[in-house]
VEXVOBA-428172 format. One record per residue: y, z, x of N, C-alpha, C in turn; residue number from 1; residue in one letter. Coordinates in steps of 0.05 Angstrom, whole numbers, plus 32768, in hexadecimal, padded with zeros to 4 digits. Layout:
! residues N
  n_py  n_pz  n_px  ca_py  ca_pz  ca_px  c_py  c_pz  c_px    i  aa
     Y     Z     X      Y      Z      X     Y     Z     X  NUM   A
...
This chain:
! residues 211
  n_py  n_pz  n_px  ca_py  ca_pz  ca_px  c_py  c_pz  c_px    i  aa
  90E8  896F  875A   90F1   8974   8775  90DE  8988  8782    1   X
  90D6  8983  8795   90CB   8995   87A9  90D4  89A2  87BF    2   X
  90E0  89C0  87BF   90F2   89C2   87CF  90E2  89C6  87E3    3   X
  90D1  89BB  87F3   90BF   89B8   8814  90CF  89A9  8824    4   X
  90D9  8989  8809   90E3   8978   8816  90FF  897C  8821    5   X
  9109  8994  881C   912A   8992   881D  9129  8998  883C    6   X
  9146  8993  884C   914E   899C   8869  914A  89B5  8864    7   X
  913F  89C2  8880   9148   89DA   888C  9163  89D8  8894    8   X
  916F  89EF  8899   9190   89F0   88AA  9192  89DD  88C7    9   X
  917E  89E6  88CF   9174   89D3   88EE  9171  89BC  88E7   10   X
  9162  89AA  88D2   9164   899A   88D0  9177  898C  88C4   11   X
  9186  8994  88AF   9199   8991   88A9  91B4  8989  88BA   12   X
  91BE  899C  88CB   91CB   899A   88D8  91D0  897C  88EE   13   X
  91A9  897A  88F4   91A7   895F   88FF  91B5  894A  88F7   14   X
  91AF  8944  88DF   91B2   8933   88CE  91CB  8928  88CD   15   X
  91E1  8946  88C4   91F6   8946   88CB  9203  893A  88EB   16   X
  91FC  8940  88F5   9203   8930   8912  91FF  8918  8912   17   X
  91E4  8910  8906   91E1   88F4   8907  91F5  88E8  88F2   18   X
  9200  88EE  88DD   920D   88E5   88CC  9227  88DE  88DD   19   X
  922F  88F4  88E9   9249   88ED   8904  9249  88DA  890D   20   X
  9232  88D6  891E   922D   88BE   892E  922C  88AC  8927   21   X
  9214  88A3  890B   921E   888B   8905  923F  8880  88F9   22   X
  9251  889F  88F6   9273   8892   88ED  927C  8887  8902   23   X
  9277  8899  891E   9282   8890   8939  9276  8875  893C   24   X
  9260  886C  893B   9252   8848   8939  9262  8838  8929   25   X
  9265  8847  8919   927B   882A   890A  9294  882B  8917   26   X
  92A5  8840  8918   92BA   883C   8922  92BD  8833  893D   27   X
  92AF  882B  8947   92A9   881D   8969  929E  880A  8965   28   X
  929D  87FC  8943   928E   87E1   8947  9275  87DD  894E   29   X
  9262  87F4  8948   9245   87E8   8956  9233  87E3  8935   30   X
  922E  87CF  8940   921C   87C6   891E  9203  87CB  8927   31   X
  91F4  87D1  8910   91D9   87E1   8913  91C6  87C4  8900   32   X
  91A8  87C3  8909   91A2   87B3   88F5  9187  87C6  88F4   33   X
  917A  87C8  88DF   915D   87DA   88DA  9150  87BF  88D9   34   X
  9138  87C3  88F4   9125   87AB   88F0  9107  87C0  88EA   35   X
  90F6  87A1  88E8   90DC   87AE   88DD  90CC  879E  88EB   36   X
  90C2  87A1  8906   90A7   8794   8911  9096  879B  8910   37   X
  9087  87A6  8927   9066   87B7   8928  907D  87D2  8911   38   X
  908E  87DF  8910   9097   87F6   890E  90B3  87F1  8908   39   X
  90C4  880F  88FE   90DA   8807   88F9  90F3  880D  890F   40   X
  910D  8800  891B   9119   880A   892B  9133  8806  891B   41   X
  9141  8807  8932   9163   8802   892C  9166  87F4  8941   42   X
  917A  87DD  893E   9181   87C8   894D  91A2  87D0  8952   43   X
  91B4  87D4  895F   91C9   87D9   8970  91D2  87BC  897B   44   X
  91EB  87B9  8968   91FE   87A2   897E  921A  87A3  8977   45   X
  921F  8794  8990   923F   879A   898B  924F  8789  897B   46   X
  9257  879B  8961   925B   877D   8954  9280  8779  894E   47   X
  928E  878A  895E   92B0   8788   8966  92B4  8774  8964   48   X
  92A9  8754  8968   92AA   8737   8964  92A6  8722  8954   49   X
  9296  8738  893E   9287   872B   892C  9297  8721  8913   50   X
  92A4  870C  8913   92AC   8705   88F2  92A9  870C  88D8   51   X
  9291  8709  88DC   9282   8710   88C0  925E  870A  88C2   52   X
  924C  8713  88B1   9230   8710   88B8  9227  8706  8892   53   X
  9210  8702  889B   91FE   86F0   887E  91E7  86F8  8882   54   X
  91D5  8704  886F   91C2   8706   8872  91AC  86F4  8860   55   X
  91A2  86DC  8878   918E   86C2   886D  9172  86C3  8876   56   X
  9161  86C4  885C   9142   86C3   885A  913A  86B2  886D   57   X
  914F  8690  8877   9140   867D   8891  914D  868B  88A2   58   X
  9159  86A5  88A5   915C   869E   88C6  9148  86B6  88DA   59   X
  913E  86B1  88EE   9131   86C1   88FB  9139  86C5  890F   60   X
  9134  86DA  8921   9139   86DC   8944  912D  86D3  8953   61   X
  9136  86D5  896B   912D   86C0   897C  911F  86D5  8999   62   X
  910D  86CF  89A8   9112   86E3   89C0  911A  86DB  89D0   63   X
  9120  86E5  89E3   9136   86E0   89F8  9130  86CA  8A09   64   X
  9116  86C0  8A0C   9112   86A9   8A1B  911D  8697  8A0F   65   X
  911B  8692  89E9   9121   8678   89EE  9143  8672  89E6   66   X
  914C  8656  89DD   9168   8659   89DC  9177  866D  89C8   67   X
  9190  8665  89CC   919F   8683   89B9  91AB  866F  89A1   68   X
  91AC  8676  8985   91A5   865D   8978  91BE  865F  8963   69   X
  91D0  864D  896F   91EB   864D   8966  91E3  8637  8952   70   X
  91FA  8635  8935   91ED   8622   8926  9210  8625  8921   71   X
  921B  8610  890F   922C   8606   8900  9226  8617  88E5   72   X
  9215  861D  88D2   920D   861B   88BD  91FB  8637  88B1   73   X
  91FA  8642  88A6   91ED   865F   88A2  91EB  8667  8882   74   X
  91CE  8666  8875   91CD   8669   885B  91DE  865F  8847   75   X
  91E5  863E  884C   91F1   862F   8841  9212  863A  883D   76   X
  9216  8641  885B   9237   8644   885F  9240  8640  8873   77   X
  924E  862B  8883   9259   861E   888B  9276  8638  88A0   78   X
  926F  862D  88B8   927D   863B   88CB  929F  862E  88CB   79   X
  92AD  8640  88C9   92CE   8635   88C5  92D9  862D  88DF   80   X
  92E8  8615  88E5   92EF   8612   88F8  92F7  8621  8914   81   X
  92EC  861E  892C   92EC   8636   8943  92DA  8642  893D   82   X
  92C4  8646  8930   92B5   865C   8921  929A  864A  8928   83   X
  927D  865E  892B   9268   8654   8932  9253  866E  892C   84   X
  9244  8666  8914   9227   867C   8910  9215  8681  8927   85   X
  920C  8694  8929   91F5   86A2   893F  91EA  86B0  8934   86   X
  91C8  86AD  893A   91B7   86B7   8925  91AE  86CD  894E   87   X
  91B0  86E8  8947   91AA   86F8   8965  918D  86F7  895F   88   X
  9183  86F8  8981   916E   86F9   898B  9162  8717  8990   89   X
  914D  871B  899E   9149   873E   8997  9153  8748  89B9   90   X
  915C  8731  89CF   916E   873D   89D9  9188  874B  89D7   91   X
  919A  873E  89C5   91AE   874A   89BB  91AD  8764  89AE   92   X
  919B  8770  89AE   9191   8780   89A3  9191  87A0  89B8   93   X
  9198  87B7  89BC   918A   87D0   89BF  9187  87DB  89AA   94   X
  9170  87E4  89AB   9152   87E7   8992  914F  8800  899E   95   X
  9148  880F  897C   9140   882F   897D  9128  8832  896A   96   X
  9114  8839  896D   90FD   8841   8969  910A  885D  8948   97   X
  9104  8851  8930   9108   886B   8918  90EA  8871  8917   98   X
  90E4  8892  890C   90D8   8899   8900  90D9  8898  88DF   99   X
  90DF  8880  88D7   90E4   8889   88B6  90D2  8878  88A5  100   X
  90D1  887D  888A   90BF   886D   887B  90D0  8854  886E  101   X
  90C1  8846  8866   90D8   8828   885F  90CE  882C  8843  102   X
  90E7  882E  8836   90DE   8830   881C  90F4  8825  880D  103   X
  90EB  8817  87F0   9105   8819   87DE  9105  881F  87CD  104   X
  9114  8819  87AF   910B   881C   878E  90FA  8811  8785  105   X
  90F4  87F3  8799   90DA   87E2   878A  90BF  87F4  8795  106   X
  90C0  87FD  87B0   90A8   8806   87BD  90AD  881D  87C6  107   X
  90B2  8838  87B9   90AE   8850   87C8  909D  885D  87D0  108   X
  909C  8870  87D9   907D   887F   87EE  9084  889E  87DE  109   X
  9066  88AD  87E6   905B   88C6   87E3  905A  88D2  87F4  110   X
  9052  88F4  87F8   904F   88FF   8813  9037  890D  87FB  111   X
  902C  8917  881B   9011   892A   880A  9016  893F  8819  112   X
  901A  895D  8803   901A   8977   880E  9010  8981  8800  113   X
  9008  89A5  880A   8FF5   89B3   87F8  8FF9  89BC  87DC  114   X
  8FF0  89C6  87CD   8FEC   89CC   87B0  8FF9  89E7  87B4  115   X
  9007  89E7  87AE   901C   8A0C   879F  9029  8A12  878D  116   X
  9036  8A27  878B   9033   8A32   876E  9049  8A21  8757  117   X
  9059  8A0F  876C   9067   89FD   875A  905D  89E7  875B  118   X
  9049  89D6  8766   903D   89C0   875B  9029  89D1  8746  119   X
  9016  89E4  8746   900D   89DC   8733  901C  89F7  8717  120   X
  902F  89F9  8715   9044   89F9   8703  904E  89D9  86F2  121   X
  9055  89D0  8703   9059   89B3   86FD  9039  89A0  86F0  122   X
  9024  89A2  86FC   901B   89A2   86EA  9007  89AD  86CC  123   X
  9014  89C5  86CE   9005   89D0   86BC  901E  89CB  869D  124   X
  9034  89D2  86AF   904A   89BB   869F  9041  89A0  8691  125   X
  903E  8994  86A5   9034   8977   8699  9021  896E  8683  126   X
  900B  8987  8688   8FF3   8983   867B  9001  898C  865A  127   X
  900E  899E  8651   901B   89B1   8641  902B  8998  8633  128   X
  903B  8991  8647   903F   8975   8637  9038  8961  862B  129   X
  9024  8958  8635   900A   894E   862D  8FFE  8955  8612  130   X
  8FFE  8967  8613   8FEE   8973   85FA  8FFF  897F  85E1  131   X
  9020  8977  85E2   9036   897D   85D0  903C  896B  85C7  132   X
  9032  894C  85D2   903B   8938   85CB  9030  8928  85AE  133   X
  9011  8937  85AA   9007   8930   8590  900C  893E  8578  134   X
  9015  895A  8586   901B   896D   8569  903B  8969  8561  135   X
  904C  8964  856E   906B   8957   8572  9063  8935  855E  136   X
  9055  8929  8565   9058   8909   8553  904B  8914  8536  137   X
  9034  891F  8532   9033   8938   8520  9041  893A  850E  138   X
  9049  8958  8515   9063   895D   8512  9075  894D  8501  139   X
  9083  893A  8515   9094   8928   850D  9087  891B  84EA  140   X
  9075  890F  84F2   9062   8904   84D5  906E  8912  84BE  141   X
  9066  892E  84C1   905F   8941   84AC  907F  8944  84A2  142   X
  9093  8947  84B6   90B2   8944   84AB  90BB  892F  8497  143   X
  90B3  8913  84AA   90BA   8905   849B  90AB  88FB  8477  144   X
  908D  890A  847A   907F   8907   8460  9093  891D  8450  145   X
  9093  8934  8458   909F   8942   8447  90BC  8942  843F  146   X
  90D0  8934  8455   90F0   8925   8444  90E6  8910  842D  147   X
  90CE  8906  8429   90CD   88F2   8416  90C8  8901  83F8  148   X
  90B5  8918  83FA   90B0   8929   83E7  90BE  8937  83DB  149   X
  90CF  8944  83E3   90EA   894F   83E6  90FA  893D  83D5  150   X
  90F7  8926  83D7   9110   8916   83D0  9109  890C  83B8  151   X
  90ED  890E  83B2   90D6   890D   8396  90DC  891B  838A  152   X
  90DF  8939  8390   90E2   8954   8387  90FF  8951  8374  153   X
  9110  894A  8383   9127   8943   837B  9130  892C  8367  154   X
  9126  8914  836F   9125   8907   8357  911B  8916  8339  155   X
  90FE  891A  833B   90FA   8924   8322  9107  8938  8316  156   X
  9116  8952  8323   9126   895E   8316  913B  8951  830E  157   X
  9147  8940  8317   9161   8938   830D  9153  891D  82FA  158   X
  9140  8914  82FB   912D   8901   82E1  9135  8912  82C9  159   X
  9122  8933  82CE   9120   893F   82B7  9135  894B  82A3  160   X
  9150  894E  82B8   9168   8956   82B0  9172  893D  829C  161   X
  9175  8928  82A2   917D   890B   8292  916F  8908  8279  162   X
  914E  890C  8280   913C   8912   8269  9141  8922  8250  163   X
  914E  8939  825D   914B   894D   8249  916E  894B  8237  164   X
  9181  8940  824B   9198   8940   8242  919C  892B  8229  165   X
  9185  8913  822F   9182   88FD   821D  917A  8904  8208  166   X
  9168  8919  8202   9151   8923   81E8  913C  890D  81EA  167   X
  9138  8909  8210   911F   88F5   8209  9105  8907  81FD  168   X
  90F6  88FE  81EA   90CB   890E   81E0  90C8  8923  81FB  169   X
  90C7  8936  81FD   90C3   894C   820A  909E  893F  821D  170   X
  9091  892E  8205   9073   8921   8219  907A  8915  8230  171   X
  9090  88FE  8237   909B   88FA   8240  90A9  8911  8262  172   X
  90B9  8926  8253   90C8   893D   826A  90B4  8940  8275  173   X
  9095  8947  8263   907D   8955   826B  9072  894D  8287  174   X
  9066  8931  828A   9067   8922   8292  9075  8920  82B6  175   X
  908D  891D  82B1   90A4   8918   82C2  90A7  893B  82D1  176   X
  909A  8951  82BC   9095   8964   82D0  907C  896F  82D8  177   X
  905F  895F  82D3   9050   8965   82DB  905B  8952  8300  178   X
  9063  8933  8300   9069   892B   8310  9075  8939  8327  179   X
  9083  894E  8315   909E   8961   8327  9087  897E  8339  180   X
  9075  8985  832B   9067   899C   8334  904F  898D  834E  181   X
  9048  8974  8347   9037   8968   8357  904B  895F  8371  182   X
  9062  8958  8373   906C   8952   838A  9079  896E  8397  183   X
  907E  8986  8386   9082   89A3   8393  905C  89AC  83A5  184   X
  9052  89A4  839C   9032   89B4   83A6  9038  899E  83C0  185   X
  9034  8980  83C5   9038   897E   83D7  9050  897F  83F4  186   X
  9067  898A  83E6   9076   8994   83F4  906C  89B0  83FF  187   X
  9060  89C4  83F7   9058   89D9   8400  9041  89D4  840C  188   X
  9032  89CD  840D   9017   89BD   841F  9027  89AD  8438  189   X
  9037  89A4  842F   9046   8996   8453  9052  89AA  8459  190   X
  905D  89B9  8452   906C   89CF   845C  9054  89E2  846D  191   X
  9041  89E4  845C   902E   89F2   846A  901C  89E4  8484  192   X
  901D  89D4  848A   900F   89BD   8490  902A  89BD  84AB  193   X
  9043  89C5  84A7   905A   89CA   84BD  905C  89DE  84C6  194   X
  904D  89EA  84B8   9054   8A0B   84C7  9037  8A10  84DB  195   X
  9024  89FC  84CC   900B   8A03   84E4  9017  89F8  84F6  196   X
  9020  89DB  84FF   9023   89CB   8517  9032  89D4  852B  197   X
  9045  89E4  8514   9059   89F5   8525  904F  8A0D  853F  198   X
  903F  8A1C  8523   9037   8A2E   8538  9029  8A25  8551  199   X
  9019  8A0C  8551   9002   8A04   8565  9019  89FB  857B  200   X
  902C  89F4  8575   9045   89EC   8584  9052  8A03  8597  201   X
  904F  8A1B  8586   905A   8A32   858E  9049  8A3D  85AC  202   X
  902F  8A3A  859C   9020   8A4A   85AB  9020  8A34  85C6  203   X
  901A  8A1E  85CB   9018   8A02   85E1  902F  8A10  85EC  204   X
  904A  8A14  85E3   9065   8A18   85F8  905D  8A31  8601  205   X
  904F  8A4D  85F2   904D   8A5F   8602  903F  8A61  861C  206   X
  9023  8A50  8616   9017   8A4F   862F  901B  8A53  8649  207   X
  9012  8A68  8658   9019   8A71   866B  9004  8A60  867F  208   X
  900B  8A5F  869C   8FFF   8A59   86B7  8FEC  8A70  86BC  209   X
  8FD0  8A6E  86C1   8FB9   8A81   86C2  8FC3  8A85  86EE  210   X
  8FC6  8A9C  86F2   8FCB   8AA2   8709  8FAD  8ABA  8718  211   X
C-alpha cells in the first residue's frame, strides 16, 4: 500500500457525498449505465418503468435518428404477454463525462509517482528476499539430510544394543560401531554446515537500508 493513494479529508468527504447521491439515484429510480465510447461516461435514465433489464453481447444502440427498436425477443428471452423489449438509443440517455480509469481483475492499471523512502524500503525489502530464498531451500536440504542421519545414528545404537544383548562376535558390534561413529561425524558436519547457513541468514535479515 502506498499511502499517496489514500483520500485526503476533502477528498474524502467528496466521495462521501457522492456515495449519498448515488443512494438518493436509486431510490428515485434513476438507472445509471457506465458506457465506454471515445471516453468513459455515465448514462442516466429513468428506469421507475422498467421491468426488468438483460444484458446481451447482440444488442447495440441506436442514435436518435434512426428507429427505436422494440423487439419481442432479447438474448434468447421472450417478452411475457403485454410486455415488449427495448434495446435504448443514446437519446434516452443524459450522459456525464467520468474522469476514471476502466479497469478490472483481468486488466488493472499503474500510476507512476516518485521514488521515497517507502518505495525504496519496499524494495530493498524485495531484493533481501531475493537473496533468502537460496539460503532458506539450503537450509531446508541440510534439515532434511540431517533427520536421515540422525535416524542412522539411532538405528545403529539400538543395532548395537540387540548385538551385544545377543553375545553376537564383538567383530561384528565393531563394525556396526565404526558405522555408528561415521554417521555421528556426519551429523556434526550438517550441523555445522546449519549453523553457517544460519548465520548468513542472520546476517541477510539484519541488513539495514544504506540512507
Amino acid at each position: 500500500m502506498d499511502k499517496r493513494l489514500l483520500l485526503n479529508d476533502k477528498q474524502l468527504s467528496l466521495v462521501k457525498q457522492l456515495e449519498k447521491l448515488f443512494n438518493d439515484l436509486e431510490k428515485e429510480k434513476v438507472g445509471i449505465v457506465l458506457r465506454q465510447d471515445d471516453g468513459l461516461s455515465l448514462g442516466f435514465y429513468n428506469e421507475s418503468e422498467v421491468l426488468s433489464t438483460i444484458w446481451d453481447d447482440d444488442c447495440y444502440y441506436y442514435d436518435e435518428d434512426q428507429f427505436e427498436n422494440y423487439k419481442e425477443e432479447c438474448s434468447d428471452e421472450e417478452a411475457e404477454e403485454g410486455q415488449i423489449w427495448y434495446t435504448p438509443g443514446l437519446g434516452d440517455f443524459t450522459s456525464l463525462p467520468v474522469n476514471a480509469v476502466n479497469a478490472c481483475t483481468d486488466n488493472w492499471f499503474s500510476v507512476l509517482l516518485e521514488k521515497n523512502e517507502d518505495t525504496d524500503k519496499f524494495i530493498f525489502e524485495k531484493e533481501k528476499a531475493k537473496m533468502l530464498v537460496p539460503l532458506l531451500e539450503k537450509l531446508d536440504k541440510l534439515k532434511k539430510k540431517m533427520k536421515k542421519y540422525e535416524k542412522a545414528v539411532n538405528e545403529c545404537e539400538d543395532s548395537i544394543h540387540r548385538l551385544e544383548e545377543k553375545g553376537i562376535s564383538q567383530e561384528i558390534i565393531d563394525e556396526e560401531k565404526v558405522n555408528l561413529e561415521s554417521n555421528k561425524k556426519q551429523v556434526e558436519d550438517l550441523q555445522r554446515q546449519i549453523d553457517s547457513v544460519n548465520s548468513e541468514i542472520r546476517k541477510v535479515k539484519a541488513m539495514k537500508i544504506d540512507k
